[in-house]
C-alpha positions as CSV (number, residue, x, y, z in Angstrom):
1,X,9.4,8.5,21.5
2,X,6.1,6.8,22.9
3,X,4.1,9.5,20.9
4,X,4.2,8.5,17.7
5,X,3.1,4.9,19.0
6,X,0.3,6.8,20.9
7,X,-0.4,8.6,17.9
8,X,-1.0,5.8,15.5
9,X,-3.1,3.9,18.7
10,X,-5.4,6.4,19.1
11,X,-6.0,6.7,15.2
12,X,-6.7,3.2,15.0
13,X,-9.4,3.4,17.9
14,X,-11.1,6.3,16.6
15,X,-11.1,4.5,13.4
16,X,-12.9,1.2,14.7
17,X,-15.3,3.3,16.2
18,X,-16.3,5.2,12.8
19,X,10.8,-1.1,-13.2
20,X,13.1,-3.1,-15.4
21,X,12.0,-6.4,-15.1
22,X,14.8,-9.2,-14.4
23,X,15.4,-11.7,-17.2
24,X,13.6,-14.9,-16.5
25,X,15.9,-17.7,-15.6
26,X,16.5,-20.3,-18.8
27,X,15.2,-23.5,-18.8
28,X,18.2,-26.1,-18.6
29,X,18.1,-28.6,-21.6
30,X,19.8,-31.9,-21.2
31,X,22.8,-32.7,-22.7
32,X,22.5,-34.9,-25.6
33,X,23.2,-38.5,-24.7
34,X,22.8,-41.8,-25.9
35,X,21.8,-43.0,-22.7
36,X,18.8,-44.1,-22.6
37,X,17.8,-42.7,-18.7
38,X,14.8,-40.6,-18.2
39,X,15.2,-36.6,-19.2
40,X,15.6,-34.2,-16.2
41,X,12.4,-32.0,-15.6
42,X,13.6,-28.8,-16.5
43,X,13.5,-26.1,-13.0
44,X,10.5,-24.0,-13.5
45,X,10.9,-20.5,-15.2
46,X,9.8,-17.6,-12.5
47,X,7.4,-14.9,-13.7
48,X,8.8,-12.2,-14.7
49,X,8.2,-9.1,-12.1
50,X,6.7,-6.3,-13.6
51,X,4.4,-3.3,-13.2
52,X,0.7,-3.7,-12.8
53,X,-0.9,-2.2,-16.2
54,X,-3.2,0.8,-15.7
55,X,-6.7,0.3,-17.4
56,X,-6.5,3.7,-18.8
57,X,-4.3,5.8,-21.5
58,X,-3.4,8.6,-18.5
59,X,0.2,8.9,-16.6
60,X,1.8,10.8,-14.2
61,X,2.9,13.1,-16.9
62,X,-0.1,13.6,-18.3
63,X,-1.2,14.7,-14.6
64,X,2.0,16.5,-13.9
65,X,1.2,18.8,-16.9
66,X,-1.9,19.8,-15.4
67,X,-1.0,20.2,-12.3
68,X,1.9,22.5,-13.0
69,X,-0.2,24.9,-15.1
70,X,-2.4,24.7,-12.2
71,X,-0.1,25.5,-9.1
72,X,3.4,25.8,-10.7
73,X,5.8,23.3,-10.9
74,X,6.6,21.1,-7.9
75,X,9.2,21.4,-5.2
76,X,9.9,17.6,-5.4
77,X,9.6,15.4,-8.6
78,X,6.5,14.0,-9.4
79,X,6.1,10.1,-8.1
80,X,4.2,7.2,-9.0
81,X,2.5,7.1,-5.6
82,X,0.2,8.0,-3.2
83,X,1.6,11.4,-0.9
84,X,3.0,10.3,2.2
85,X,2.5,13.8,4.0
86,X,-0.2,14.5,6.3
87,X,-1.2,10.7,6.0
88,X,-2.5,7.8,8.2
89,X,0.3,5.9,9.7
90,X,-0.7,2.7,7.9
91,X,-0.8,4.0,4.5
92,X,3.3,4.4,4.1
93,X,4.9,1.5,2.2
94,X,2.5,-1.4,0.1
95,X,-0.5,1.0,0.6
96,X,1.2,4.0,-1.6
97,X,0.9,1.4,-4.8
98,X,-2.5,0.4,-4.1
99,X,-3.9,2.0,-7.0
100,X,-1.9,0.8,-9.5
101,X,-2.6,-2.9,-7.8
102,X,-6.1,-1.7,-8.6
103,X,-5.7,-1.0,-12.6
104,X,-5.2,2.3,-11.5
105,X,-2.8,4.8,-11.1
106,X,-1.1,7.7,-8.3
107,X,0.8,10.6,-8.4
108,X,1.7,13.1,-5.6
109,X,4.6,15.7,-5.6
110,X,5.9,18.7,-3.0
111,X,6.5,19.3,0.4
112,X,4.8,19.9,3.3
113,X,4.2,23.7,2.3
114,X,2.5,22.9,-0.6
115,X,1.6,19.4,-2.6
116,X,-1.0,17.6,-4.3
117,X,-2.1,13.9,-4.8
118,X,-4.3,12.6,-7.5
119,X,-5.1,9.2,-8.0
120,X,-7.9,7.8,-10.9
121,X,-8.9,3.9,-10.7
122,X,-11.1,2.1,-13.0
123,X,-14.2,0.3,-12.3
124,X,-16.0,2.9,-10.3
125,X,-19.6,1.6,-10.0
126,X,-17.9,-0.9,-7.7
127,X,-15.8,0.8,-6.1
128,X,-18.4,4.2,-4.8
129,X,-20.6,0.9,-4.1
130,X,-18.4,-0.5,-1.7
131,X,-17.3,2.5,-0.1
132,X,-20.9,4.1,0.4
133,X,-22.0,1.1,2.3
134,X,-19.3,1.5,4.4
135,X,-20.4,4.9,4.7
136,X,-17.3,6.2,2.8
137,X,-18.8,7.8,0.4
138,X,-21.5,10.8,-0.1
139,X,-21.1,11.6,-4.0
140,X,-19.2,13.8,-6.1
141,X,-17.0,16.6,-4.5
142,X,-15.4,19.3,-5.8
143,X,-14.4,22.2,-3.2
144,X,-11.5,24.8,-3.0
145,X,-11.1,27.1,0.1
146,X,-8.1,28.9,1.6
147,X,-5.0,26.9,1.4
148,X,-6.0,23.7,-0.3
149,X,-8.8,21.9,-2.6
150,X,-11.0,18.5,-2.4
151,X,-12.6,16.6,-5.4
152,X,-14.0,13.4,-6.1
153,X,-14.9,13.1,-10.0
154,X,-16.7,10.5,-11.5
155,X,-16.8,10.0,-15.6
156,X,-18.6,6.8,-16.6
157,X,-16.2,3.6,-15.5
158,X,-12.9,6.1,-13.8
159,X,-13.1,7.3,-10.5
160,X,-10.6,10.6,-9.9
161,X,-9.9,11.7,-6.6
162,X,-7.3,15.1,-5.8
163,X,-6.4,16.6,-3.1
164,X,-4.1,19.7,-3.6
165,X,-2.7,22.2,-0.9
166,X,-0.8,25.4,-1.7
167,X,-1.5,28.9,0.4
168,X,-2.4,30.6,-2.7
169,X,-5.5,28.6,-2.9
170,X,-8.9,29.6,-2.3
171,X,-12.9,29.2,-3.0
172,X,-12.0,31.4,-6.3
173,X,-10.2,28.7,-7.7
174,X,-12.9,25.5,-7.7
175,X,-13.9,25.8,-11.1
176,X,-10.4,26.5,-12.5
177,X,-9.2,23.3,-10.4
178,X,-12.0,21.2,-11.7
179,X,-11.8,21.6,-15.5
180,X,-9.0,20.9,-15.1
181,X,-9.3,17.6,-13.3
182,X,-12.3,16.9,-15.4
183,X,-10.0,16.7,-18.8
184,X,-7.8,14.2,-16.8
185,X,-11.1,11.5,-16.0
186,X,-12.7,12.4,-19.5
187,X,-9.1,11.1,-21.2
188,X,-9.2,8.3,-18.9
189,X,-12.6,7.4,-19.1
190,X,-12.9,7.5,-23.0
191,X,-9.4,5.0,-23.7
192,X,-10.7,2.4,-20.6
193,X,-10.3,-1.4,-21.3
194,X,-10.0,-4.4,-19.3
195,X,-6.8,-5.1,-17.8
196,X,-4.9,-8.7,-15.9
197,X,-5.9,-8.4,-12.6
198,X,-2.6,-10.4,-10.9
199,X,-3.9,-13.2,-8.8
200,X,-2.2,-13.7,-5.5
201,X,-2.7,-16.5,-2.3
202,X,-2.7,-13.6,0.7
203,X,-5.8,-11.3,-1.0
204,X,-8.2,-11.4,1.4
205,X,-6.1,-13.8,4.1
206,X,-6.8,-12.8,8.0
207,X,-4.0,-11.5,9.8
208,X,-3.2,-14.5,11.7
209,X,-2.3,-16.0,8.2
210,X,0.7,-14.1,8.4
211,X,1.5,-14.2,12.6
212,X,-1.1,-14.8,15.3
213,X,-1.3,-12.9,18.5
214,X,0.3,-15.4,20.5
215,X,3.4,-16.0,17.9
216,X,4.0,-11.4,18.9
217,X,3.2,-12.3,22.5
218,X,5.9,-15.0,22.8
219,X,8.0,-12.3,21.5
220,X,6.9,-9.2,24.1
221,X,6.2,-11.0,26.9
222,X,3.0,-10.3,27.3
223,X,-0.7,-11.3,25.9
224,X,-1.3,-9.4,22.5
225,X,-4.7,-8.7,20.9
226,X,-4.6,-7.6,16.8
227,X,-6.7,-4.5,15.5
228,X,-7.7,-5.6,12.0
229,X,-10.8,-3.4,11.3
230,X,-9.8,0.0,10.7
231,X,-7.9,2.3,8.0
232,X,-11.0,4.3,7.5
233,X,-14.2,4.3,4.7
234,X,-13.2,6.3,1.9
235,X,-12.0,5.2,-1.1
236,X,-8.5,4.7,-0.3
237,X,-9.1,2.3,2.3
238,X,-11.9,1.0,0.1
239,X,-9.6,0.0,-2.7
240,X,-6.6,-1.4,-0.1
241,X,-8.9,-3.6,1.6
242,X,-11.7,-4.8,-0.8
243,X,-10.3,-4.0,-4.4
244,X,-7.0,-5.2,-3.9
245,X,-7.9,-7.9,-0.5
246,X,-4.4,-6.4,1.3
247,X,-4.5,-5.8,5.1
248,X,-4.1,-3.9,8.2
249,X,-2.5,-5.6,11.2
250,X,-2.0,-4.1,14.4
251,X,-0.8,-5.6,17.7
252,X,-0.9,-4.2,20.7
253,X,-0.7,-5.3,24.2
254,X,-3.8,-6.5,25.3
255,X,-5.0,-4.6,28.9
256,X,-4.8,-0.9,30.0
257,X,-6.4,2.3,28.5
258,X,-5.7,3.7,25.3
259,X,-2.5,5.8,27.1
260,X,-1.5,2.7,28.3
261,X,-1.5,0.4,25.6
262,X,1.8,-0.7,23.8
263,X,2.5,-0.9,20.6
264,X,4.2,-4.4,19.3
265,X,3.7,-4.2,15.7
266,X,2.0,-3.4,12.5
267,X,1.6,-5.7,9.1
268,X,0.2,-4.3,5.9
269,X,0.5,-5.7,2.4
270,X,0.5,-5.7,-1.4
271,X,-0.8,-8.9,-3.5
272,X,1.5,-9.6,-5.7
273,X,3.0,-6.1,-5.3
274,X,6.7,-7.4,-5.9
275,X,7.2,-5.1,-9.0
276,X,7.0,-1.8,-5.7
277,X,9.2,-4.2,-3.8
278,X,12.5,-4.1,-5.9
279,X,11.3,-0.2,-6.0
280,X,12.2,0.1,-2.4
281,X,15.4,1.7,-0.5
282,X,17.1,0.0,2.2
283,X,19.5,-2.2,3.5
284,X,19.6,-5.6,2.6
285,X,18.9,-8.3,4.8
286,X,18.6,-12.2,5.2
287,X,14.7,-13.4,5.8
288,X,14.6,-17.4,6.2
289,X,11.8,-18.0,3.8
290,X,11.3,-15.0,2.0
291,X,12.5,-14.3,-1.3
292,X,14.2,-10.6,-0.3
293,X,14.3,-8.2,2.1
294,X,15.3,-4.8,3.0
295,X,15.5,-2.8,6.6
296,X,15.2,0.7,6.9
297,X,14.1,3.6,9.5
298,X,11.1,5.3,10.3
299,X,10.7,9.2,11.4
300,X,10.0,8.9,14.7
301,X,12.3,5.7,15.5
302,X,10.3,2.6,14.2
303,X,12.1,0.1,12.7
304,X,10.5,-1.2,9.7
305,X,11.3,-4.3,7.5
306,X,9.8,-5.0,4.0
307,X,10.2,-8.7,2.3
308,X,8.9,-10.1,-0.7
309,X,7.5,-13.9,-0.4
310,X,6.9,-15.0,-4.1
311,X,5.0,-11.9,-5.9
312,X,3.8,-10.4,-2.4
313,X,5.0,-7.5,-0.4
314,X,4.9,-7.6,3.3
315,X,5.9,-4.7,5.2
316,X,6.5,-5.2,9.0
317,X,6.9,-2.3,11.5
318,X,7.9,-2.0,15.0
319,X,7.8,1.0,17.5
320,X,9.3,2.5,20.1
321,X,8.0,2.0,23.5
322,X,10.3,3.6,25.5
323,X,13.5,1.5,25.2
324,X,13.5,1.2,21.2
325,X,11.9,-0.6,18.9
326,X,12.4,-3.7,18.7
327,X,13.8,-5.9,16.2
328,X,11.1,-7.0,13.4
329,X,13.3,-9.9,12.2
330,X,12.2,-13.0,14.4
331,X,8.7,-11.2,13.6
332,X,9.4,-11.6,9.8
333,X,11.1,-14.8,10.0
334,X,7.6,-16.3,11.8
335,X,5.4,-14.5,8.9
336,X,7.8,-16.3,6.2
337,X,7.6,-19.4,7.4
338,X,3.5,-19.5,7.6
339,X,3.3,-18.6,4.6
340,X,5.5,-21.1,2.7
341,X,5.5,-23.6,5.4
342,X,2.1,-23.2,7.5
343,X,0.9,-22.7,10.9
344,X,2.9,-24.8,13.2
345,X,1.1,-27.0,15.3
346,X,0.2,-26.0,19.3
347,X,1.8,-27.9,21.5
């Protein structure tokens, strides 16, 4: 069980080296009274949680439509996300809704024999910007060969990127697969319009906003060092990290060689993601501090927990070294707590 925890090390080195929303809660009026005592502030009314709008007049369905007369209809239903197959380990949980964070949107259906992902997001001049100086990005794409097809399409303010994978593919189909695509960021780019970008406290915060090394190490035993500069320079990682300000936090032990090292746990977020919160599975659980939370499993025997503190999602995940994960709660319980209490003090 230490390889997937090997797996997701070695990705990161490599890497640094290169919706119904609830009813809001009604004000409380006092009762009338000829007393002549001061009225009681009334308890402030939470915001309602809702979904992000997209800056564009394009959905899922709109995409699913093309997509289907494209490759055939899906093995899966069509979701409002980015694919979790054949993924970086980082990217499951907040980072599948970073698009829509973004004004944006995702979609992604089908199965490891065949799927296909396409995500469009406003605002593109800033966005290739970004990623090229990170070296990310090296201009429009648009590529079919056997088994699977590449594009990157730019009309005017909308970004479109697509990846789609089916064994019936091949360098034939590229100009079929791109008008096609091309319809979907014309449509977009001609109904674009400024949109609320949702404010949150933790966009751009450093990873030891939420825990520090040494709050992990008094929970492993050992000294803990936090990789926080990786997730890779395209436009996915582009839009997580300098769009949308979330962030990548991983903690490993802090000596040995890249076999050696041991993996203690991984943060990522979502500012003022909330709305994919209450999306989520899982099983209920009790976080001092934060607002909700939910445990669940990962494939390969992580233990994962996701909380909500105020409008922000914070996913924690723990791996297996050898003996099991362990549990993220004490983790989650610390990350709580600086956020709506603050650092406590060294002694």
């Amino acid at each position: 069980m230490r390889l997937r925890s090997l797996l997701v090390l070695g990705t990161a080195a490599l890497l640094l080296m290169s919706g119904c929303a609830p009813e809001p809660t009604p004000i409380p009026t006092a009762s009338p009274s000829e007393s002549t005592s001061p009225t009681p502030t009334p308890t402030p009314t939470p915001d309602p949680i809702v979904e992000p709008d997209a800056a564009f007049d394009v959905t899922c369905d709109d995409v699913a439509v093309e997509m289907a007369a494209l490759v055939g209809e899906p093995s899966t239903p069509v979701e409002p996300v980015m694919s979790a197959i054949s993924t970086p380990g980082w990217l499951p949980g907040p980072g599948q809704y970073m698009f829509q964070r973004a004004g944006g949107i995702a979609c992604s259906a089908g199965d490891d024999g065949r799927h296909w992902e396409v995500t469009i997001v406003p605002d593109a001049p800033t966005v290739i910007a970004g990623a090229e100086e990170r070296q990310g990005w090296s201009g429009e794409r648009a590529e079919c060969s056997e088994g699977g097809c590449q594009f990157e399409l730019v009309d005017s303010d909308v970004l479109l990127s697509a990846a789609v994978y089916d064994p019936a593919l091949g360098a034939d189909d590229t100009g079929l697969v791109e008008e096609s695509l091309r319809r979907l960021v014309a449509r977009a780019a001609a109904t674009v319009r400024e949109v609320e970008y949702v404010d949150s406290d933790v966009v751009g915060a450093s990873c030891e906003h939420f825990v520090t090394p040494e709050q992990v190490a008094e929970r492993a035993g050992e000294e803990v060092v936090v990789f926080s500069d990786f997730g890779g320079w395209g436009i996915p990682a582009e839009v997580y990290r300098y769009v949308n300000g979330s962030r990548i936090c991983y903690y490993t032990s802090a000596d040995g060689d890249l076999g050696s090292l041991r993996s203690y746990l991984m943060l990522t977020t979502l500012p003022a993601g909330a709305w994919a919160f209450e999306r989520l599975g899982g099983e209920p659980v009790e976080v001092e501090g934060a607002d909700a939370a939910k445990v669940s499993a990962g494939e390969h025997g992580e233990k994962i927990l996701d909380m909500r503190v105020g409008p922000d999602w914070i996913r924690l995940m723990t791996y297996d070294n050898g003996s099991g994960a362990s549990d993220p709660l004490p983790l989650a319980e610390t990350v709580a707590r600086n956020l709506t209490v603050g650092h406590t003090a060294p002694e």
